[in-house]
Structure formats: C-alpha cells, structure tokens
KEKOL-538985 format. One record per residue (C-alpha): residue in one letter; chain; x, y, z. Coordinates in nm, 2 decimals. Example, Ala and Ser with C-alpha at 12.3 -4.5 7.8 and 13.67 -1.06 7.14 Angstrom:
ATOM,res,chain,px,py,pz
ATOM,A,A,1.23,-0.45,0.78;
ATOM,S,A,1.37,-0.11,0.71;
//
This chain:
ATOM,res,chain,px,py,pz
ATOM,X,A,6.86,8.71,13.43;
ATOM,X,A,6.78,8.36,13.26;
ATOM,X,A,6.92,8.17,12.95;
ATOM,X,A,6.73,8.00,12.66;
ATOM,X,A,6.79,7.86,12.36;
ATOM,X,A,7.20,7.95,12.43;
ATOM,X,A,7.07,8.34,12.50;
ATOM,X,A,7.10,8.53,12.78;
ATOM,X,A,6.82,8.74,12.88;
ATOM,X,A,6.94,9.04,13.14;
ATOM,X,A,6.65,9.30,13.23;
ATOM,X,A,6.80,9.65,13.34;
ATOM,X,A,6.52,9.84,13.56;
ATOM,X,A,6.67,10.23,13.50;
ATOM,X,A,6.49,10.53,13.69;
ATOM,X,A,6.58,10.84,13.61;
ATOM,X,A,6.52,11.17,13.47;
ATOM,X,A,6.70,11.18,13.15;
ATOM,X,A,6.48,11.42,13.01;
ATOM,X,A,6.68,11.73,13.19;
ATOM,X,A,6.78,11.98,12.97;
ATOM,X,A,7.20,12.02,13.04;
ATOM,X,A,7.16,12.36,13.13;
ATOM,X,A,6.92,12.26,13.46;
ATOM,X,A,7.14,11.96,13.60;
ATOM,X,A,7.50,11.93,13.76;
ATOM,X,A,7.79,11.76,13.58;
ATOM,X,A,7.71,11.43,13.78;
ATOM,X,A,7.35,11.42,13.67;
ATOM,X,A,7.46,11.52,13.28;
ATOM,X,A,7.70,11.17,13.32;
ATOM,X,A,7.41,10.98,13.46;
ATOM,X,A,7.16,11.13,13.20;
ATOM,X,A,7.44,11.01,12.91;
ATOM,X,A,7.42,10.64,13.04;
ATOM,X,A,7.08,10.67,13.06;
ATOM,X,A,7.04,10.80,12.68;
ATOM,X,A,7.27,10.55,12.57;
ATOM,X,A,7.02,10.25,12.66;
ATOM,X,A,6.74,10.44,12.57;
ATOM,X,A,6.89,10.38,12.23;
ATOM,X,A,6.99,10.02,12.20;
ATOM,X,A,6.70,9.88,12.43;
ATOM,X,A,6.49,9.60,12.33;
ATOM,X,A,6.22,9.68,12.56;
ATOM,X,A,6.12,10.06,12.61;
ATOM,X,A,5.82,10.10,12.97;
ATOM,X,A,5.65,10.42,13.01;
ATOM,X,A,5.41,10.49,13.28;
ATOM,X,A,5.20,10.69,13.43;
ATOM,X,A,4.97,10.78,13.74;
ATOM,X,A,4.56,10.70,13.68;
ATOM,X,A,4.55,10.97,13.98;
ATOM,X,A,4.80,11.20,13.80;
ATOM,X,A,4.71,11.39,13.53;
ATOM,X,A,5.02,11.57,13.54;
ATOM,X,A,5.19,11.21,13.48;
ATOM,X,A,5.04,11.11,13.18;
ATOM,X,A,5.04,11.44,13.00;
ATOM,X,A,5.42,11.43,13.12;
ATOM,X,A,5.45,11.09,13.01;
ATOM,X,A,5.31,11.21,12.64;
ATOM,X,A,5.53,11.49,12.61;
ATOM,X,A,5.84,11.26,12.72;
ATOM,X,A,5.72,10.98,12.42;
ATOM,X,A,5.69,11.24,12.17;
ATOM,X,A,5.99,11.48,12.19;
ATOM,X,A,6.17,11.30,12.40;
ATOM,X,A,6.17,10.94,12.29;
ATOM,X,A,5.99,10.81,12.01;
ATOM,X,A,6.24,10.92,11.70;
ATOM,X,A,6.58,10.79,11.93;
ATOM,X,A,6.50,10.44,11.98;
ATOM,X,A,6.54,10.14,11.75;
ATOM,X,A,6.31,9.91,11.88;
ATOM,X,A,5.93,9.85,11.83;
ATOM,X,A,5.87,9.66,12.17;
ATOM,X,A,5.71,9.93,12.42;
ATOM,X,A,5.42,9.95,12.70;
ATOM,X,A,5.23,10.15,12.88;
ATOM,X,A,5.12,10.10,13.21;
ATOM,X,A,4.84,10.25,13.40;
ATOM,X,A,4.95,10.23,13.73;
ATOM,X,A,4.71,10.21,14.05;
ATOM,X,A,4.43,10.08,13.88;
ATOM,X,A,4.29,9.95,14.24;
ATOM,X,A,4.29,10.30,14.31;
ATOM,X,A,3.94,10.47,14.20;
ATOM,X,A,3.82,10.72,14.43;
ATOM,X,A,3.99,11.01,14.28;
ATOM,X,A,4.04,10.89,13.93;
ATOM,X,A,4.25,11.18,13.68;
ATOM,X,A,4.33,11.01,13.35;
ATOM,X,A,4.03,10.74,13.18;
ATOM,X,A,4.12,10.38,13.04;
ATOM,X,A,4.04,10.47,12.72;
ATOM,X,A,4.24,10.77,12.73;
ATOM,X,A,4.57,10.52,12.75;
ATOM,X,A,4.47,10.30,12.56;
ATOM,X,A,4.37,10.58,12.28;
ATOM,X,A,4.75,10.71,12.32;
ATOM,X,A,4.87,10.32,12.33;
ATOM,X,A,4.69,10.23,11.98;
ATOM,X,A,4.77,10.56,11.83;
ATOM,X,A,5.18,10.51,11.91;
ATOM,X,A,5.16,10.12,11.85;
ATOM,X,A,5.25,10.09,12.17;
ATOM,X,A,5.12,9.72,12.44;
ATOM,X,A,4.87,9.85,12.73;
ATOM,X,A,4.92,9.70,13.09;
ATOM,X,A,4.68,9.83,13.33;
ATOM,X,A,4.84,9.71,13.71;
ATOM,X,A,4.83,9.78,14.07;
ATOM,X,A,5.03,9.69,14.32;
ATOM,X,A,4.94,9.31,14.31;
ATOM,X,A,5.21,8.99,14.21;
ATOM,X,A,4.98,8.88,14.03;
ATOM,X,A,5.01,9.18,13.79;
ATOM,X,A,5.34,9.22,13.79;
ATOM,X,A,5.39,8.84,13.70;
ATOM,X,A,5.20,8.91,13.42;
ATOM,X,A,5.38,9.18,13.27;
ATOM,X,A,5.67,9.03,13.33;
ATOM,X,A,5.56,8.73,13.13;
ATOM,X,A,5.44,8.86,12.85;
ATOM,X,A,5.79,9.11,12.87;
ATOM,X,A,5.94,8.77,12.86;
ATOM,X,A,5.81,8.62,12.57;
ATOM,X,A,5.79,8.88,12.37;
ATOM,X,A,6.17,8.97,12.37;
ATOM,X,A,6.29,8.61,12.32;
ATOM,X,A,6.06,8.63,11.95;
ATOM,X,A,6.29,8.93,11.90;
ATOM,X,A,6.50,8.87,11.57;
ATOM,X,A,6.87,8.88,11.72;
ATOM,X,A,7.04,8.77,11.38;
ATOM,X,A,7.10,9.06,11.20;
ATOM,X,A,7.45,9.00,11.15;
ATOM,X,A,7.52,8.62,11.21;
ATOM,X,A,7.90,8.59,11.34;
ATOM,X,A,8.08,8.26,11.43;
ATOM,X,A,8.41,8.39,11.57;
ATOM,X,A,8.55,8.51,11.85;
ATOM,X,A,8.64,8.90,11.83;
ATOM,X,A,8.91,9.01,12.05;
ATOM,X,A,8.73,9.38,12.07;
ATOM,X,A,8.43,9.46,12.18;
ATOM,X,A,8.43,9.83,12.13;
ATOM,X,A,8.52,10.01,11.81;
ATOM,X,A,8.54,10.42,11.78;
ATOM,X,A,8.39,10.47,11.41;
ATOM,X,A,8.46,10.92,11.36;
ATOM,X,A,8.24,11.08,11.07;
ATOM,X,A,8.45,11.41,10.97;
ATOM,X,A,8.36,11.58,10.66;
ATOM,X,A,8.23,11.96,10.57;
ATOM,X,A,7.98,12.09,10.79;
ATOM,X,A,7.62,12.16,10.64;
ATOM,X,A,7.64,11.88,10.41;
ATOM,X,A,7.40,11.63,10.61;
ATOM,X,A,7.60,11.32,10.53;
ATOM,X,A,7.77,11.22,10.85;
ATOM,X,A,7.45,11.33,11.09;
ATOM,X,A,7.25,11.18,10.81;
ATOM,X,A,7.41,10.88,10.77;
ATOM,X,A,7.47,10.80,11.15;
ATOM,X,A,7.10,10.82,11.24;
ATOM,X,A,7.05,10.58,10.96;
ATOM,X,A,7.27,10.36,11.11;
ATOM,X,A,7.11,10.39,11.48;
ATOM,X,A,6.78,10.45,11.42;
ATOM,X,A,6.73,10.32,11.02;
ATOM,X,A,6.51,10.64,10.96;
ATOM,X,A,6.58,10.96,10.82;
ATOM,X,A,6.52,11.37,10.89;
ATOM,X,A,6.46,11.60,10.65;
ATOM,X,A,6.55,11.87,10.85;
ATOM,X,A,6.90,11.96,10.86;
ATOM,X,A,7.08,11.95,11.24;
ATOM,X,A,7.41,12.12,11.22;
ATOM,X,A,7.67,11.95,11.48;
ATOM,X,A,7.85,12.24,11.70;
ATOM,X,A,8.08,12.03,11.84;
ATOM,X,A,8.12,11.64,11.85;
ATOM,X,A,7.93,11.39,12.05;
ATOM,X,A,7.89,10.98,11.97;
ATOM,X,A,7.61,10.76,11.94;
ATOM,X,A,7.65,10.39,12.05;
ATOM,X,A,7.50,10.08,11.86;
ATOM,X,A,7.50,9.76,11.97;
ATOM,X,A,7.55,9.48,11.76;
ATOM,X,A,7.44,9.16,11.83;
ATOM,X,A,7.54,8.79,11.69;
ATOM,X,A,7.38,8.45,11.61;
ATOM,X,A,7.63,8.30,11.87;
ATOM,X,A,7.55,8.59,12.14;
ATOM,X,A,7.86,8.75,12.16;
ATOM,X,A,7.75,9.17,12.07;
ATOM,X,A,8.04,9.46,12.01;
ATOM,X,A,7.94,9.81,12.05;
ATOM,X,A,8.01,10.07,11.75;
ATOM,X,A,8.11,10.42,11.90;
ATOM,X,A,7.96,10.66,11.62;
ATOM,X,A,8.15,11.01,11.69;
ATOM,X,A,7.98,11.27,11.46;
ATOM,X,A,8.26,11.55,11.41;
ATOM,X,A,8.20,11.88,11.32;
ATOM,X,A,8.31,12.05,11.03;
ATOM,X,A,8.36,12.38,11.15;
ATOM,X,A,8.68,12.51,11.07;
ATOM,X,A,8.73,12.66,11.44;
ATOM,X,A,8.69,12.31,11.56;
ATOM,X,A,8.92,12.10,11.36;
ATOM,X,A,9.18,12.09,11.62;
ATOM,X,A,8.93,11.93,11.84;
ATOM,X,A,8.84,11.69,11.53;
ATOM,X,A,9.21,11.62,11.52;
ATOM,X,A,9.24,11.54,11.89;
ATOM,X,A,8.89,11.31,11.92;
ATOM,X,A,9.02,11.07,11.57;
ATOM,X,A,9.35,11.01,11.74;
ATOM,X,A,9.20,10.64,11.90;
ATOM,X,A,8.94,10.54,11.63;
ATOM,X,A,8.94,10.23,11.44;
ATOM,X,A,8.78,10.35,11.17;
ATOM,X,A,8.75,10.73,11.02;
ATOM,X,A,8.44,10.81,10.79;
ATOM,X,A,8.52,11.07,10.51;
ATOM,X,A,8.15,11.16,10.39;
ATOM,X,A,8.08,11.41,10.13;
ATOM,X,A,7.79,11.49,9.94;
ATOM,X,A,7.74,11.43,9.54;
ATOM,X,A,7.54,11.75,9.49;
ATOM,X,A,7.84,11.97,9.63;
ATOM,X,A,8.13,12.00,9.46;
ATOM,X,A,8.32,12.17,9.76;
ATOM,X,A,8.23,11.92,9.98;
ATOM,X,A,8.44,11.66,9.79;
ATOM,X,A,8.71,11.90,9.70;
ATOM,X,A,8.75,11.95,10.11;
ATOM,X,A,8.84,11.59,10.13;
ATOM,X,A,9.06,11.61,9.91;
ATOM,X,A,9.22,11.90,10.02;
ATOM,X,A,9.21,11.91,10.42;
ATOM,X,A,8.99,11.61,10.54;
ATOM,X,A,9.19,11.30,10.45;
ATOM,X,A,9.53,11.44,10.57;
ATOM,X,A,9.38,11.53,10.87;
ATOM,X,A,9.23,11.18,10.92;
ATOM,X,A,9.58,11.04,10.83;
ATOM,X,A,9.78,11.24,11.00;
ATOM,X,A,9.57,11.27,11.35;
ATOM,X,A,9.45,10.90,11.34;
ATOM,X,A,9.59,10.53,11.44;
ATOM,X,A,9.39,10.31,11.16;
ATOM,X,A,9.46,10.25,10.82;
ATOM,X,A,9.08,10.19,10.79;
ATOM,X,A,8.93,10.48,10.61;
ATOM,X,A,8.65,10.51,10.39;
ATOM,X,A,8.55,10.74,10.12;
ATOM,X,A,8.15,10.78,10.11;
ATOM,X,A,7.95,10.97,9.89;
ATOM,X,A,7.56,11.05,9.95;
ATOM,X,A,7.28,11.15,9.79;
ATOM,X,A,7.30,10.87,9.49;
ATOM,X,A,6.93,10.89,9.45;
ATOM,X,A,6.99,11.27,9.32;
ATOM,X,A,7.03,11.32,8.93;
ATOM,X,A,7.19,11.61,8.97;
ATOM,X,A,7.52,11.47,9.03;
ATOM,X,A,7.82,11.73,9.04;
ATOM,X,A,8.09,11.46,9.13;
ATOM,X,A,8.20,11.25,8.88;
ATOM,X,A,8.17,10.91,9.07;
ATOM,X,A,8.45,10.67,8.91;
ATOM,X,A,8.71,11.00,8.98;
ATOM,X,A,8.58,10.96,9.36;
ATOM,X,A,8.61,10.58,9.35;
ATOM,X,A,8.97,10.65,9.15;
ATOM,X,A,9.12,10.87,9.44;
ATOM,X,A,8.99,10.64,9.75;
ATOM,X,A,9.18,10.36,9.60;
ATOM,X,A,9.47,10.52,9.48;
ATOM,X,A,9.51,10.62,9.85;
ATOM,X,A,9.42,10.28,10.02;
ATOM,X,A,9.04,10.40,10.14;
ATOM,X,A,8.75,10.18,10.10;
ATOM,X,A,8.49,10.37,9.88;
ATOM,X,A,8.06,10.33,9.92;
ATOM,X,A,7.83,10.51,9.67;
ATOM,X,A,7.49,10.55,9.98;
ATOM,X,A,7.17,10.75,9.98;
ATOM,X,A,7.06,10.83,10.32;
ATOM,X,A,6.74,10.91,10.24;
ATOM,X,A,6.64,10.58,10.05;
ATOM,X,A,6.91,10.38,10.25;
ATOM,X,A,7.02,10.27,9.94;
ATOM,X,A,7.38,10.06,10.02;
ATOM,X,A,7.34,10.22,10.38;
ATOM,X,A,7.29,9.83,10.57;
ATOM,X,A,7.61,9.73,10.27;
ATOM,X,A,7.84,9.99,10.39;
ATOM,X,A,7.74,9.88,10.73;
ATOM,X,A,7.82,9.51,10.69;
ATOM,X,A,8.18,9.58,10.54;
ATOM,X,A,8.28,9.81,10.80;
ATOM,X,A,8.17,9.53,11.05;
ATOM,X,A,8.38,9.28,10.89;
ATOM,X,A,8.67,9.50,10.83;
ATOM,X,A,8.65,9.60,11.20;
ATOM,X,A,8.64,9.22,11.32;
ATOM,X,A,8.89,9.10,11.03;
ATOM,X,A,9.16,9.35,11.23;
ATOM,X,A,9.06,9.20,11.57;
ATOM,X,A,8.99,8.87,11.56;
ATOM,X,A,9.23,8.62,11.69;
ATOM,X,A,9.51,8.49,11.46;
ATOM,X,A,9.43,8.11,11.57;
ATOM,X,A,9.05,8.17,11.48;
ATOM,X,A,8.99,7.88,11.23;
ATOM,X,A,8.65,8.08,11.15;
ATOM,X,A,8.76,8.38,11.04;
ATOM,X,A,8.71,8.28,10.64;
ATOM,X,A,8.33,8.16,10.71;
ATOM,X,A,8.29,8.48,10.99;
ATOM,X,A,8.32,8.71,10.71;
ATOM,X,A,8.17,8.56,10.39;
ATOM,X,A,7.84,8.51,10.65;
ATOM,X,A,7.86,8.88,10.72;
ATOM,X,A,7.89,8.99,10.35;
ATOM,X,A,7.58,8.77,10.25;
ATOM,X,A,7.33,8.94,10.49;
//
C-alpha cells in the first residue's frame, strides 16, 4: 500500500481458479470463486501469465482471456507475463508468440524470471500506470453514511432490459445475444470519488419467471432502490408493470426509490406511448428514464441520478455539502 496525491493505492495479489465450472467445485470453493469474480470485475489492474516451458499454460491462459475474462472486466490496464525467461533449455511457447496474443488483445508484455530486478520493474511501471488512471467519474464532496446500496432489476423475462441494462452499467458494452436469467444473482460496481471515498452498487438482476416471483419478492425486501424496466417494442412488457411488477416492488420492498425505465428508445417502432409511461411513474411517486442499451443513450444519466438519489437518502443531516454533492454529480 502507498498514498499520493491524497489516494490510496492498495495492490490485492489473488490466486485462484475462478475459472471452475459450479458443477466441478464444493460449496466453499463456489464462495471463494464469487469473491474472486467480483474483483475480476471492478479491478484496475488485470495479470495473466503463463509458463515459457508450458505450453499447456499459455494455451490455458488464452482460453481463460477469451471466454473467461475479456467481456467481464471494465478496465483496459492488463499484462502478460512470460514467466522463466532465464529458463531456455526446454523452451514450449516463442516470444513472439506472447507478444503476437499481447498486441492482438491490447494487452502490456513483461517478459521476467525470477530476478528483483524484474519484479521491481513490473511493479513500477504497475505503479505508474494506475496512478494516470482517471478516478473522477463521479466527483463527490460529501461524506455518505453508506457504503453499500442493493439496486434489484425485476421486470418480464425475455425482454433484455434489466440483463441489458446491468452489463451496460458494469461493463459499458452491450450483447446482442439474448441471456435469459433462471434465477437471480448480482453484479457489484464500484464507484469511486474525487475525494477517495468509493460505495459499492449491488446490481441484483431478477428473474421474471412467474415460478420465481416469490423468490423476487423475498430478494427486494432490503434494496434501496428497485428497477422496473420494460421494453418500448412490447406492449406486455409495460402492461406487466403495471399490472404485477410495481405492487410487487411496493409491497415486498423497504424504499420508496423506484424507477420506471423504458429501453429500446433508438427503435422507431415504438408500441408504448412514452408520455402515458412518464404519466403513470409520476402519478405513483417513481422516477421515470427514457434509455437505449444498445446506443447507451441516457444509460451514464440514469446512472448519475440514481447515485445522487442513493447518497441524497444517506448522507448525513449536518453535511453542509450535500447541495454542491449533488449538483456536481448531475453535471458529469
């Protein structure tokens, strides 16, 4: 750990096998392979490596990167190293070979051994390289009382919005392909703010099978906010908030923080009529946002007001800041 610049700089060293399937590991190892996941996803700084002596290593490392790895991260800061590069007598995987995967994948090359020398080296450039990371995305003054928030996504299943709209959120890019959510798992983000303090965003994405509303109904019960999405392009969709969704979200859940959001805005053919949508949110106290996953259109908007919304309910009563924390958050 070291400070600069009123920062501080913490370097977590995980190994593990995250990479397990569920069905090949005990519950223990699922638990540590969840913790493991969840940094994976927030890290600034992502370190493959492999064995120059291995083959078996680096084709492993490959298939880790691609299927693994590459689409679940946020960050753009990653390396290679070639490990055992003093090592040439039985020599399995060629320089240019990693550094052909490196370029390809965008990705810094380190060739080391076991020297200091090297290891300084890495660690130096590690170094400076994070502290040029931008850590102002949401510039924040005040002092939050919470630093944890459970945000649940509910909403019609095979609709794409709240899986959608999540992984635009955590990862700021977008899948075609439609994953259908069988149950309900969460995805954490980390925010982090000019004067260092951070708060983590819980993201549950909720099924909309019917045979698992109970469960929806049980998991809702602590959030601080609940996420009604519904898509523009499907008439049912919106008629199931209106019908099942929002009384479930008002009668299961704590917070008076709901929103009302409808996707696909970049589609023409819109089925939804969208002042009617806007209409009912506010004549029943919800916060309405008009998105588009795909283009991200009002995505990083709908982010920032949940943010302040979230910190307006939590921040201290004394907090002299709390007019200039929020107008800075609406302006980026």
């Amino acid at each position: 750990m070291y400070e600069k610049d009123n920062k501080e700089f913490i370097l977590y060293l995980i190994d593990s096998n995250a990479t397990f399937e569920e069905s090949e590991i005990n519950d223990k190892e699922i638990e540590i392979a969840k913790i493991v996941k969840e940094f994976y996803f927030n890290a600034d700084c992502i370190i493959m490596g492999y064995d120059i002596n291995d083959k078996r290593s680096f084709e492993g490392m490959k298939t880790d990167w691609n299927i693994k790895i590459k689409d679940k991260i946020k960050t753009d800061l990653i390396y290679l190293l070639e490990n055992k590069t003093d090592l040439k007598d039985n020599i399995e995987v060629t320089e240019n070979e990693g550094k052909e995967f490196a370029d390809k994948n965008n990705i810094k090359y380190f060739q080391i051994a076991d020297k200091e020398k090297d290891i300084k080296n890495l660690m130096y450039d590690i170094k400076m390289s994070i502290e040029k990371i931008d850590y102002n995305s949401v510039k924040l003054d005040g002092n939050p009382s919470k630093s944890k928030y459970k945000i649940s996504f509910i909403g019609d299943s095979e609709v794409g919005t709240k899986t959608s709209l999540i992984k635009r959120l955590i990862y700021d890019k977008f899948n075609q392909d439609y994953d259908q959510t069988y149950a309900s798992q969460y995805y954490p983000k980390i925010i982090k703010f000019k004067n260092g303090k951070e708060i983590i965003m819980n993201l549950w994405d909720n099924s909309g099978m019917e045979k698992l509303r109970p469960l929806v109904k049980i998991i809702i019960k602590e959030s601080d906010a609940v996420i009604l999405g519904y898509d523009i392009t499907k008439r049912e969709s919106y008629d199931s908030i209106k019908n099942f969704w929002y009384k479930i979200s008002k009668d299961n859940s704590y917070t008076d923080l709901i929103y009302l959001i409808a996707n696909k805005i970049d589609l023409y053919e819109k089925v939804v009529e969208g002042f009617g949508a806007k209409n009912y949110a506010e004549e029943n106290n919800m916060r309405y946002c008009m998105i588009s996953c795909k283009n991200s259109w009002e995505v990083k908007e709908f982010e920032n007001d949940l943010i302040t919304q979230l910190i307006k309910k939590h921040v201290h009563d004394n907090d002299d800041n709390l007019r200039n924390i929020l107008l800075k958050i609406n302006k980026n």
